[in-house]
SESEBA-310199 format. One record per atom (N, C-alpha, C, CB): residue number from 0; atom name; x, y negated, z negated. Coordinates in nm, 4 decimals, always signed. Glycine has a CB too. Layout:
N
<NUM CA <X Y Z>>
...
This chain:
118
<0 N <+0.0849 +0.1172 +0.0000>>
<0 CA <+0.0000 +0.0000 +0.0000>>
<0 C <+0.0897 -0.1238 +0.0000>>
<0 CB <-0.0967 +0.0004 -0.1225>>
<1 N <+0.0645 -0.2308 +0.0680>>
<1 CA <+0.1168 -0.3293 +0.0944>>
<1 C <+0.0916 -0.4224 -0.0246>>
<1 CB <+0.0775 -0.3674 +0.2166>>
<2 N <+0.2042 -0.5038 -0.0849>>
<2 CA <+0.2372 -0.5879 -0.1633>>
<2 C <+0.0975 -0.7047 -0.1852>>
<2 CB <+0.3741 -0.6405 -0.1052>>
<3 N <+0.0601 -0.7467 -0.0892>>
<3 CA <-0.0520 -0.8525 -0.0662>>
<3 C <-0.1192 -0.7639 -0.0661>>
<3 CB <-0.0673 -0.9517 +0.0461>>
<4 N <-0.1574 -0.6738 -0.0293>>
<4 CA <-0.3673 -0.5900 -0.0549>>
<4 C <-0.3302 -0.5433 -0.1930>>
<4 CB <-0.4461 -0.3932 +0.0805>>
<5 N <-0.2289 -0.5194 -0.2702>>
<5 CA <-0.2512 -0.4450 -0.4172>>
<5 C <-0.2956 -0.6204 -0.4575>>
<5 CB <-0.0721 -0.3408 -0.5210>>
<6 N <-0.2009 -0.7330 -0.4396>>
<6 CA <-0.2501 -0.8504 -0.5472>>
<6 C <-0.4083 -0.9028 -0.4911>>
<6 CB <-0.1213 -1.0039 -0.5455>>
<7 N <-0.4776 -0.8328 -0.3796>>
<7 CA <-0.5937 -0.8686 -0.3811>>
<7 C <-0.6432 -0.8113 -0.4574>>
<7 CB <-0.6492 -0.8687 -0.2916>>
<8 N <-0.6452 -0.6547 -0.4344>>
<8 CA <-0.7480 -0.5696 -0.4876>>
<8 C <-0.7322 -0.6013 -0.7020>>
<8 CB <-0.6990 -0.3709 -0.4130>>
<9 N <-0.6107 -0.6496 -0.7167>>
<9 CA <-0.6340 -0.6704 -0.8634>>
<9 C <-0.7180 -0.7890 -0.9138>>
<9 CB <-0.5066 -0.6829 -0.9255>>
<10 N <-0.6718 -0.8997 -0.8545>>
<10 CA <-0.7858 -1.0291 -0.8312>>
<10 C <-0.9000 -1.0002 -0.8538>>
<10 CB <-0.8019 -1.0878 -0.7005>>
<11 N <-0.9487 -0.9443 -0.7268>>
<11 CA <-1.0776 -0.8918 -0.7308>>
<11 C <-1.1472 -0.7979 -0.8204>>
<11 CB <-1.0879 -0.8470 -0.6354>>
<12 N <-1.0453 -0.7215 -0.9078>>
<12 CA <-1.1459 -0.6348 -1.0377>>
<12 C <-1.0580 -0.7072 -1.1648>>
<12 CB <-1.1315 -0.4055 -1.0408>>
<13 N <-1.0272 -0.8055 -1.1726>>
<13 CA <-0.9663 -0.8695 -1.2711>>
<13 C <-1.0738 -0.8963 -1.4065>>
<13 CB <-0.9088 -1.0011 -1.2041>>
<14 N <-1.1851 -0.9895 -1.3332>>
<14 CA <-1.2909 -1.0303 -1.4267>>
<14 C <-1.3377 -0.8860 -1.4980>>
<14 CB <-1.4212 -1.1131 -1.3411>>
<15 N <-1.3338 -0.7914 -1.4078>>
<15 CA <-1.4455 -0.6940 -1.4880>>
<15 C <-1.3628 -0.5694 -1.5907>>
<15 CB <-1.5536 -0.6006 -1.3500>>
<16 N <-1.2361 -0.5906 -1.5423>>
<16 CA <-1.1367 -0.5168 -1.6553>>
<16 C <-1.1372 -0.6103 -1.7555>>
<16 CB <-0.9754 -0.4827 -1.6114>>
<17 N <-1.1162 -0.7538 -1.7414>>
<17 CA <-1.1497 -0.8095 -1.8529>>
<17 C <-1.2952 -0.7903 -1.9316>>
<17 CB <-1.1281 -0.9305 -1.8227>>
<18 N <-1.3737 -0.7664 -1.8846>>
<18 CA <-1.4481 -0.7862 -1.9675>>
<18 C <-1.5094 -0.6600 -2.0190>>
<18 CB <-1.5241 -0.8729 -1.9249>>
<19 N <-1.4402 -0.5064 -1.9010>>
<19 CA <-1.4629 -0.3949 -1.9847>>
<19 C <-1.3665 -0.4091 -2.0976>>
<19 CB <-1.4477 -0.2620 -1.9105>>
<20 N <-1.2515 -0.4712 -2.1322>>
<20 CA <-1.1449 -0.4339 -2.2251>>
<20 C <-1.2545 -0.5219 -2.3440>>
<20 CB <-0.9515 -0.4983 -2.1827>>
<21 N <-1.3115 -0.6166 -2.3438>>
<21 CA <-1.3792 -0.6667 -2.4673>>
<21 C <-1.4662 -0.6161 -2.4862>>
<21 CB <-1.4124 -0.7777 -2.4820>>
<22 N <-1.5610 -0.5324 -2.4151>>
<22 CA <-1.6542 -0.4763 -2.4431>>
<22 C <-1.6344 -0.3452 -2.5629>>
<22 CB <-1.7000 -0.4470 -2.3165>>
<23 N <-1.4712 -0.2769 -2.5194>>
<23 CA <-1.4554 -0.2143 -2.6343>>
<23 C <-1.4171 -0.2525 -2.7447>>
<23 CB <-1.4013 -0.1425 -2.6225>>
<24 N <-1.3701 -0.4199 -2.7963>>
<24 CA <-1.3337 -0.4522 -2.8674>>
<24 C <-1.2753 -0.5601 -2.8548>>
<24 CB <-1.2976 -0.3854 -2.9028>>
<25 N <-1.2986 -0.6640 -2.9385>>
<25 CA <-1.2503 -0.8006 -2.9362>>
<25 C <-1.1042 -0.8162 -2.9259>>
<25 CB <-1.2939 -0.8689 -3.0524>>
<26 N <-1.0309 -0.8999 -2.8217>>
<26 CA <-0.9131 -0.9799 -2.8339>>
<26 C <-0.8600 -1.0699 -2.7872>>
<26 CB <-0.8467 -0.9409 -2.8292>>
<27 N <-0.7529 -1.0916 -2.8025>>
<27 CA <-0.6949 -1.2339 -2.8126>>
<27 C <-0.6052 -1.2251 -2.6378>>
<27 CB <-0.5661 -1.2551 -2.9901>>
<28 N <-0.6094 -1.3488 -2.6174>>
<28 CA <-0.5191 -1.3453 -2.4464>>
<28 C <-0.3977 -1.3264 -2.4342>>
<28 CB <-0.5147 -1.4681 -2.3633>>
<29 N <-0.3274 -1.3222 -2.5320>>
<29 CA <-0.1676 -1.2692 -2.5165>>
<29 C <-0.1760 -1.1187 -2.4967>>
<29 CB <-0.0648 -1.3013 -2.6611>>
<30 N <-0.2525 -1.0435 -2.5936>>
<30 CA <-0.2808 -0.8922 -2.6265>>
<30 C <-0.3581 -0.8601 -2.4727>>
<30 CB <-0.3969 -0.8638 -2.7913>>
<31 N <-0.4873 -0.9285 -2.4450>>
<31 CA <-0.5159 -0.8971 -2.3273>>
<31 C <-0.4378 -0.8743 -2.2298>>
<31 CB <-0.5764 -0.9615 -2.2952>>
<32 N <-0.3580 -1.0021 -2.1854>>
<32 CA <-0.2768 -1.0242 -2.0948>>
<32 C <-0.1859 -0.9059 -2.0895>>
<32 CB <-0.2167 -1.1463 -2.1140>>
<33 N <-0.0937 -0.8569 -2.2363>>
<33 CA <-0.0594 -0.7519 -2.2009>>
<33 C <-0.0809 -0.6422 -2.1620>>
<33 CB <-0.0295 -0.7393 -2.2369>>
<34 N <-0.2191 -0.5866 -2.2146>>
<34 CA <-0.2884 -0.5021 -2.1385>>
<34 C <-0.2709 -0.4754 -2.0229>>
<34 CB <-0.3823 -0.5231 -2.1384>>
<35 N <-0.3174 -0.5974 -1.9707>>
<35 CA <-0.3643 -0.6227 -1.8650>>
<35 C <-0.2017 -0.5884 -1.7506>>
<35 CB <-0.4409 -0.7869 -1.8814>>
<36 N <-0.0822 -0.6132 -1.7941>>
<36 CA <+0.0139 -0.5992 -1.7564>>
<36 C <+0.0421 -0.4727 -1.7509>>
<36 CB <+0.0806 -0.6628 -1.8066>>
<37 N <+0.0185 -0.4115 -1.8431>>
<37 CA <+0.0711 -0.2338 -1.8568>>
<37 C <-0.0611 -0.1864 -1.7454>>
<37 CB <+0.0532 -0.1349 -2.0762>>
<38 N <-0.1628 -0.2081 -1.7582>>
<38 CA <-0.2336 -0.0878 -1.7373>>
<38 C <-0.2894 -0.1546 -1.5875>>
<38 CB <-0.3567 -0.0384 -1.8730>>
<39 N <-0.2856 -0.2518 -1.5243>>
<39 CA <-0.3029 -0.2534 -1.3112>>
<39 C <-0.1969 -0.3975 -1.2992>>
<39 CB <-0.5487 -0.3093 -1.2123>>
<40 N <-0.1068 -0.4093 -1.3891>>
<40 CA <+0.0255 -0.4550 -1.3475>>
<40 C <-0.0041 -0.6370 -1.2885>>
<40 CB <+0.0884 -0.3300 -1.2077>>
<41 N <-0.1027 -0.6878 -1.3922>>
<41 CA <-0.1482 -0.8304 -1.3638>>
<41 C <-0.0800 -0.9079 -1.4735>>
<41 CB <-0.3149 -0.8516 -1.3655>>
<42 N <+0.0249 -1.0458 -1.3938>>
<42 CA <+0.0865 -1.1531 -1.4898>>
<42 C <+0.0474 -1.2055 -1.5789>>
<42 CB <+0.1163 -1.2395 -1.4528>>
<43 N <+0.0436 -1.2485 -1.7091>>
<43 CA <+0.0259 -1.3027 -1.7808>>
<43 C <-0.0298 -1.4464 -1.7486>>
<43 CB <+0.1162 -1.2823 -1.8362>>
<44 N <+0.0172 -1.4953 -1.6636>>
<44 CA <-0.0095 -1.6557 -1.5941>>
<44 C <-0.1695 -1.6484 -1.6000>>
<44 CB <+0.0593 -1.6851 -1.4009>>
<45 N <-0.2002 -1.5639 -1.5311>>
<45 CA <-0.3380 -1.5476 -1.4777>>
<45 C <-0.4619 -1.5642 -1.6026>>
<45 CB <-0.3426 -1.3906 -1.4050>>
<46 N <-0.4123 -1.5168 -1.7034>>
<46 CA <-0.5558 -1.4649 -1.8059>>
<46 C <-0.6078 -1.6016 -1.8523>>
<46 CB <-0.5135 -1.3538 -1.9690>>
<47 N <-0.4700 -1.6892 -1.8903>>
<47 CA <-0.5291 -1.7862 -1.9431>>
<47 C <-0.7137 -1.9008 -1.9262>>
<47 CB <-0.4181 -1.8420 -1.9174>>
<48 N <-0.6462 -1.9162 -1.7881>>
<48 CA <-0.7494 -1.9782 -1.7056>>
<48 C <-0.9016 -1.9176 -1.6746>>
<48 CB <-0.6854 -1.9916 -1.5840>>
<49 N <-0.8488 -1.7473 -1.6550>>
<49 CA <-0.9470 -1.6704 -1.6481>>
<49 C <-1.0480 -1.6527 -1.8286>>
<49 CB <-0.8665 -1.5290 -1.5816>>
<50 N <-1.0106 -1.6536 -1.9152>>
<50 CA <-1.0444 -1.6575 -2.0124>>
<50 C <-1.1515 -1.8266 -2.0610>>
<50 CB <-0.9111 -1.6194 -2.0722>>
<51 N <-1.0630 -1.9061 -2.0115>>
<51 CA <-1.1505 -2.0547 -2.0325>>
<51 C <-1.2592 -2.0451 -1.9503>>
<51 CB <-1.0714 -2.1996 -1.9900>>
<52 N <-1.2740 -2.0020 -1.8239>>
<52 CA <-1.3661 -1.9994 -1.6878>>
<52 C <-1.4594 -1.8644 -1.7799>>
<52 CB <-1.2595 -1.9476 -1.4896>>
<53 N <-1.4095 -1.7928 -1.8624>>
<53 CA <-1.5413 -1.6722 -1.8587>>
<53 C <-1.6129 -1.7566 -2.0004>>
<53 CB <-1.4798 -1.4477 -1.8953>>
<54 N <-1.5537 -1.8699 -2.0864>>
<54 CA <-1.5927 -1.9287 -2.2009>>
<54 C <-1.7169 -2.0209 -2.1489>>
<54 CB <-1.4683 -2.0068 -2.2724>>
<55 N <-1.6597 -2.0878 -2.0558>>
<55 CA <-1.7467 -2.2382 -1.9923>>
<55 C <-1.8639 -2.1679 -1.9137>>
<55 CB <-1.6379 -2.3582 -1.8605>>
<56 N <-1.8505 -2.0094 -1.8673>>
<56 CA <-1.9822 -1.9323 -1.8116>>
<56 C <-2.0939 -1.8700 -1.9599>>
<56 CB <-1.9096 -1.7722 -1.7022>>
<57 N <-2.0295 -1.8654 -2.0256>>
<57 CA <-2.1266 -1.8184 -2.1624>>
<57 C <-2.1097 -1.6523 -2.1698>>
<57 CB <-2.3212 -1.8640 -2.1375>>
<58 N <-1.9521 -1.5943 -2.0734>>
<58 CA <-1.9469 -1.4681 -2.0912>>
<58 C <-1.8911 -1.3984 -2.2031>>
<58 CB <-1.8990 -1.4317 -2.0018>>
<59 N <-1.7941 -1.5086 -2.3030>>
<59 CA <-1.7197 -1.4701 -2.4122>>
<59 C <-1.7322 -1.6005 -2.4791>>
<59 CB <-1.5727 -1.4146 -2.3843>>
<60 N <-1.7303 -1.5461 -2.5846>>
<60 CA <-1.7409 -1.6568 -2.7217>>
<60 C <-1.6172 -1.6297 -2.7991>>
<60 CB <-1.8853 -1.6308 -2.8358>>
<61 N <-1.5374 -1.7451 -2.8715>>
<61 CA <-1.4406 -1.7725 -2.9422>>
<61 C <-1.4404 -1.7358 -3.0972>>
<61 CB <-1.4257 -1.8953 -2.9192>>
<62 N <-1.3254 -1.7033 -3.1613>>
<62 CA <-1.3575 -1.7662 -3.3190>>
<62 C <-1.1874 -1.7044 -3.3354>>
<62 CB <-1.5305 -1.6758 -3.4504>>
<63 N <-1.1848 -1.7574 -3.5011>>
<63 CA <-1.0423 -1.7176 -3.5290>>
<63 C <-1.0336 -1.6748 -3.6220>>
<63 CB <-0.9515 -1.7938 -3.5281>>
<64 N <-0.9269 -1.5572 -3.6038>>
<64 CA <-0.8403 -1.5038 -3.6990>>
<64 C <-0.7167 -1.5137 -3.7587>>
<64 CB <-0.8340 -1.4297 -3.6774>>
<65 N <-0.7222 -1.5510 -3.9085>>
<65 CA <-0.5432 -1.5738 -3.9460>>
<65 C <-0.4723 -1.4306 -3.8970>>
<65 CB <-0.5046 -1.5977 -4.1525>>
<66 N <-0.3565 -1.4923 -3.8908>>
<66 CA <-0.2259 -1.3851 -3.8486>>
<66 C <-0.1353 -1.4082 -3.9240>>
<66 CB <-0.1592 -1.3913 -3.7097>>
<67 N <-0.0769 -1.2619 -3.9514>>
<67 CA <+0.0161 -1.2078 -4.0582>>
<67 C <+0.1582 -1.3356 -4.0019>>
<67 CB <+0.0538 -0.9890 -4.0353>>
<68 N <+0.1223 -1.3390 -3.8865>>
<68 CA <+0.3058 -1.4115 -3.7692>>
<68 C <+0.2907 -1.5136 -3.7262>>
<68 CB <+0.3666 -1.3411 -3.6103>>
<69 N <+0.1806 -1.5901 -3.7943>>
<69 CA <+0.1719 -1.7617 -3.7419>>
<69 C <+0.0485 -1.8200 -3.7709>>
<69 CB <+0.1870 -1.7886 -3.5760>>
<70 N <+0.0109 -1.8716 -3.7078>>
<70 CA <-0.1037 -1.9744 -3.6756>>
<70 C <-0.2275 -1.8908 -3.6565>>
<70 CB <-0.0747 -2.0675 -3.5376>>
<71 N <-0.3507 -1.8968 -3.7063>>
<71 CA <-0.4403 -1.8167 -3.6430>>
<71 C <-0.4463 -1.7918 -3.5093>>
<71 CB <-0.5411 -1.8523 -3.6691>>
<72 N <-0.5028 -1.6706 -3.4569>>
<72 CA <-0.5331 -1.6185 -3.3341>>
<72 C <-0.6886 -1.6942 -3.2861>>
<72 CB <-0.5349 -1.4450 -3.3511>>
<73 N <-0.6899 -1.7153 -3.1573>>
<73 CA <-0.8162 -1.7388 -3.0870>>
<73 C <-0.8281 -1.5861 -3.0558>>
<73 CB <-0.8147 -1.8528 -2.9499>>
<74 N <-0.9900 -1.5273 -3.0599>>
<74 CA <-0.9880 -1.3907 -3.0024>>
<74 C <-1.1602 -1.4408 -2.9648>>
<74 CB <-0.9404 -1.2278 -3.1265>>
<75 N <-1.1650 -1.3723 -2.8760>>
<75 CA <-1.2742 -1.3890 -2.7166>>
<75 C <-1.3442 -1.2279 -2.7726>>
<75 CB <-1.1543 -1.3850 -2.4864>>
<76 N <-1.5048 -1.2520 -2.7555>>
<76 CA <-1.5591 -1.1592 -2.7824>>
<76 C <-1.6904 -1.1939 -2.6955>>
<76 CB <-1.5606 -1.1359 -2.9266>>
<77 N <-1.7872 -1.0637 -2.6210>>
<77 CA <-1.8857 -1.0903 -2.5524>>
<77 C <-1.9700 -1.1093 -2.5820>>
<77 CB <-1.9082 -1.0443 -2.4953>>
<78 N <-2.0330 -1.1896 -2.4894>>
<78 CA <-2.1506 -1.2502 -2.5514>>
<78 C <-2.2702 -1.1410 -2.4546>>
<78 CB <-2.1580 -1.4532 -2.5218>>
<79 N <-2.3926 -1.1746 -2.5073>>
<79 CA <-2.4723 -1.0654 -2.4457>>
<79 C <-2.4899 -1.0898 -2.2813>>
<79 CB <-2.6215 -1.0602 -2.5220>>
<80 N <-2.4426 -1.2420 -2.2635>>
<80 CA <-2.4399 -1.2606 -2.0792>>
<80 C <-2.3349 -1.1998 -2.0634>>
<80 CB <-2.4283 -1.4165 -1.9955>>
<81 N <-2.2049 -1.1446 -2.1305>>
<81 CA <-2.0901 -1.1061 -2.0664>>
<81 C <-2.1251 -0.9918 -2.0635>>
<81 CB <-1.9638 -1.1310 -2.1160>>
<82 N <-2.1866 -0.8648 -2.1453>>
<82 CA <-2.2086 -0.7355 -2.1266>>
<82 C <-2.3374 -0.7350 -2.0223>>
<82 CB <-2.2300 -0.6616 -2.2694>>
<83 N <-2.3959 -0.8094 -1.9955>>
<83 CA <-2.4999 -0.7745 -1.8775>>
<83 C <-2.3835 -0.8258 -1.7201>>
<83 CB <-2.6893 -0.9024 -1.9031>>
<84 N <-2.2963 -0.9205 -1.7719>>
<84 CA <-2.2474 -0.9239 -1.6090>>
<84 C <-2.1331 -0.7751 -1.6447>>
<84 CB <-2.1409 -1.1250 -1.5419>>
<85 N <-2.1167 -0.7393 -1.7167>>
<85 CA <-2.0108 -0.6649 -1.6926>>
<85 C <-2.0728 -0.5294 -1.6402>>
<85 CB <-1.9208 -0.6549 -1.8177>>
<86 N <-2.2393 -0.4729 -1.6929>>
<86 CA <-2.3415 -0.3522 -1.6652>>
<86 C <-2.3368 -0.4178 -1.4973>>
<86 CB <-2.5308 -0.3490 -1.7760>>
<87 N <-2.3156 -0.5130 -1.4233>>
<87 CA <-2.3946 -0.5824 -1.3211>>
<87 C <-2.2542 -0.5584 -1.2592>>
<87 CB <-2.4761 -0.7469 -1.3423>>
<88 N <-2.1230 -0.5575 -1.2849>>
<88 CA <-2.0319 -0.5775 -1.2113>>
<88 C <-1.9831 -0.3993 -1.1767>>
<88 CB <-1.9260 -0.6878 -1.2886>>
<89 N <-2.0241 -0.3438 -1.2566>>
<89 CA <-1.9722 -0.1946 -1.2943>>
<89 C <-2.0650 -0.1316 -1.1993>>
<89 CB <-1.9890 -0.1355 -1.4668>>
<90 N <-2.1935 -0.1466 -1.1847>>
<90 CA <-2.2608 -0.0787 -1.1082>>
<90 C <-2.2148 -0.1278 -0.9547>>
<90 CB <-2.4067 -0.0942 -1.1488>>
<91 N <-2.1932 -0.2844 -0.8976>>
<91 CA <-2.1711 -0.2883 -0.7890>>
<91 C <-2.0435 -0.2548 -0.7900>>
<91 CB <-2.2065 -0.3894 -0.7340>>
<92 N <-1.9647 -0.2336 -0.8426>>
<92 CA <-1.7944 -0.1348 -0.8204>>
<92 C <-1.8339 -0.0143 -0.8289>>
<92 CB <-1.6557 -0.1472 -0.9456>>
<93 N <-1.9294 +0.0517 -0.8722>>
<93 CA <-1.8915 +0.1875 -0.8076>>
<93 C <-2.0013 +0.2041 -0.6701>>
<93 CB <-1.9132 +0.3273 -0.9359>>
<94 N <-2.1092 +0.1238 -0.6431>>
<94 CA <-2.1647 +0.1365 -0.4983>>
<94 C <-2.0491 +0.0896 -0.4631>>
<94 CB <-2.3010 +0.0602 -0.4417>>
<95 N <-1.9711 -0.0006 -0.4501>>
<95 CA <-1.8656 -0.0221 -0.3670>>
<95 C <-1.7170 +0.0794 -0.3662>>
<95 CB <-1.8367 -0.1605 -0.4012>>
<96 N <-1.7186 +0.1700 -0.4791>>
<96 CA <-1.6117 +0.2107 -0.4525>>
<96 C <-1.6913 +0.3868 -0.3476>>
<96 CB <-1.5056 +0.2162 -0.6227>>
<97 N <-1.7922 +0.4188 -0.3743>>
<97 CA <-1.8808 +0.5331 -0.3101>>
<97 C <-1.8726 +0.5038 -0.1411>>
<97 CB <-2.0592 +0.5234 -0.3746>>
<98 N <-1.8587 +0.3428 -0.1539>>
<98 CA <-1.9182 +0.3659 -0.0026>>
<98 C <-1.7943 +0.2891 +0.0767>>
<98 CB <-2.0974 +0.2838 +0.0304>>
<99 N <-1.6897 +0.3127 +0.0280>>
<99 CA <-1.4806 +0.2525 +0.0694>>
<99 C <-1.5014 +0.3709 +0.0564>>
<99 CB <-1.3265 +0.1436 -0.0370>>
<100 N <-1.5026 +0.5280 -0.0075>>
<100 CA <-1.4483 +0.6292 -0.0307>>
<100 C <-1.5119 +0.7016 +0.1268>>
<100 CB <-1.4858 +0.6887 -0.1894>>
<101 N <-1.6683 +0.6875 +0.1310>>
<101 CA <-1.7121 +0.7437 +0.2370>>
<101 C <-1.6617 +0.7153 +0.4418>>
<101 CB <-1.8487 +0.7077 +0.1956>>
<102 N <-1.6177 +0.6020 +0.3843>>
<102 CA <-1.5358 +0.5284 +0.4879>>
<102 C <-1.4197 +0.6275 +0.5348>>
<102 CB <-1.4722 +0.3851 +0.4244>>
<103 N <-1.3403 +0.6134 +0.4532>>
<103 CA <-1.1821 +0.6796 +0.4204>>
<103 C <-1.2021 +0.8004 +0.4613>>
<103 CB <-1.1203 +0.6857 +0.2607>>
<104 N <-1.3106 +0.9143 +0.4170>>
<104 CA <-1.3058 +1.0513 +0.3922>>
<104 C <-1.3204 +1.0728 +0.5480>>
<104 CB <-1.4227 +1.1198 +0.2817>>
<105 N <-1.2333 +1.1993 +0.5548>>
<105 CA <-1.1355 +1.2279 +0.7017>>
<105 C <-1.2728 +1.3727 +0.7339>>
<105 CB <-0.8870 +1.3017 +0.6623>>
<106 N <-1.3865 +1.2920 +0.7925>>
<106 CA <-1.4930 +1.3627 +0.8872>>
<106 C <-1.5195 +1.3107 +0.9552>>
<106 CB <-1.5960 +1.4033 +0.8611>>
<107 N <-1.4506 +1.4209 +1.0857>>
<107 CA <-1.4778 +1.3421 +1.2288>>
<107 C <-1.5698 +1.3353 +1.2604>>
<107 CB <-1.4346 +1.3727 +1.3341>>
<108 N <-1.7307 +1.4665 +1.2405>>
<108 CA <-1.8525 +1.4876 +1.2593>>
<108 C <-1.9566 +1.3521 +1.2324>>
<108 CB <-1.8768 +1.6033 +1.1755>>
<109 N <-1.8803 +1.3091 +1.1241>>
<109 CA <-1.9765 +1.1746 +1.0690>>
<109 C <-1.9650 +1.0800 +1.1427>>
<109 CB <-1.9494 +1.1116 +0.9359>>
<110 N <-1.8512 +1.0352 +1.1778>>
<110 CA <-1.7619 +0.9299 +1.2279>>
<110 C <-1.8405 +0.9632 +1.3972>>
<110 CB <-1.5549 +0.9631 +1.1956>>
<111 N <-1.8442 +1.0398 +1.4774>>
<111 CA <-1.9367 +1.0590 +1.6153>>
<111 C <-2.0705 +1.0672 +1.5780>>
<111 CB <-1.9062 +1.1930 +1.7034>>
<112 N <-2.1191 +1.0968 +1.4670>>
<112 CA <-2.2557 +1.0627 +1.4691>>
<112 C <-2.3286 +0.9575 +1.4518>>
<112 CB <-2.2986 +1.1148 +1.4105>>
<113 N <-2.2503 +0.8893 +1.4013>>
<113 CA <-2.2419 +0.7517 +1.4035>>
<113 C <-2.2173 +0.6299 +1.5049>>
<113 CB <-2.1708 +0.7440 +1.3361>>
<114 N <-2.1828 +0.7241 +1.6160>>
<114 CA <-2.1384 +0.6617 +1.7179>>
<114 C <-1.9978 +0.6531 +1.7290>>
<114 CB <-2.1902 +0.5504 +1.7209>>
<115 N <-1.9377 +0.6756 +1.6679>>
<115 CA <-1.7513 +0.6571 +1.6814>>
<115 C <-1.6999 +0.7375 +1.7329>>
<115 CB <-1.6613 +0.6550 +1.5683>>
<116 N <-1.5991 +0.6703 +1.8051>>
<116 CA <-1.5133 +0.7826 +1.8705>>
<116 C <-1.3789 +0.8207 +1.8313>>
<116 CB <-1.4970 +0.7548 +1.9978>>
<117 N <-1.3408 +0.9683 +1.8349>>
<117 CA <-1.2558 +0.9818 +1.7844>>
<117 C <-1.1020 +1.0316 +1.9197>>
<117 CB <-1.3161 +1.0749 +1.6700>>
């Protein structure tokens, strides 16, 4: 896979990993961010902004926690619009990932019945 279609395709499911990762549990954007780094390999740069933009939509709500290592933590938790866009984003990712898969899948029969030629 090419360098530019992986940083699309992460873009594009960015919001909804974010907001499956709060759905299991509240946190803070450094912790996210790292997450978010280990597990589909997205910069840290990115969350910030993405985090204010899901606040100013009414998808996550704020509050704070003291920390053992500084200053209290801001930690982002969903609000009931963020778990309905996230039920809303989850269902159109997997019609969309069902029907990229049906695309891909190597049947020539389908592909001429359809009109295509092979």
């Amino acid at each position: 896979m090419t360098d530019s279609l992986l940083v699309q395709l992460r873009k594009g499911v960015l919001d909804m990993c974010v907001l499956a990762m709060l759905a299991q549990q509240d946190g803070y954007a450094y912790d996210i961010a790292s997450r978010l780094a280990q597990d589909i390999g997205m910069g840290e740069g990115t969350i910030y902004p993405l985090m204010r933009r899901m606040q100013a939509d009414g998808l996550v709500k704020t509050y704070l926690e003291e920390s053992s290592s500084g200053p209290p933590r801001k930690y982002y938790q969903l609000t009931r619009a963020g778990h309905a866009a996230l039920a809303a984003q989850r269902t159109e990712w997997n019609s969309f990932v069902a029907s990229v898969a049906r695309v891909l899948a190597d049947n020539p029969s389908s592909a001429r019945a359809a009109g295509g030629a092979r």
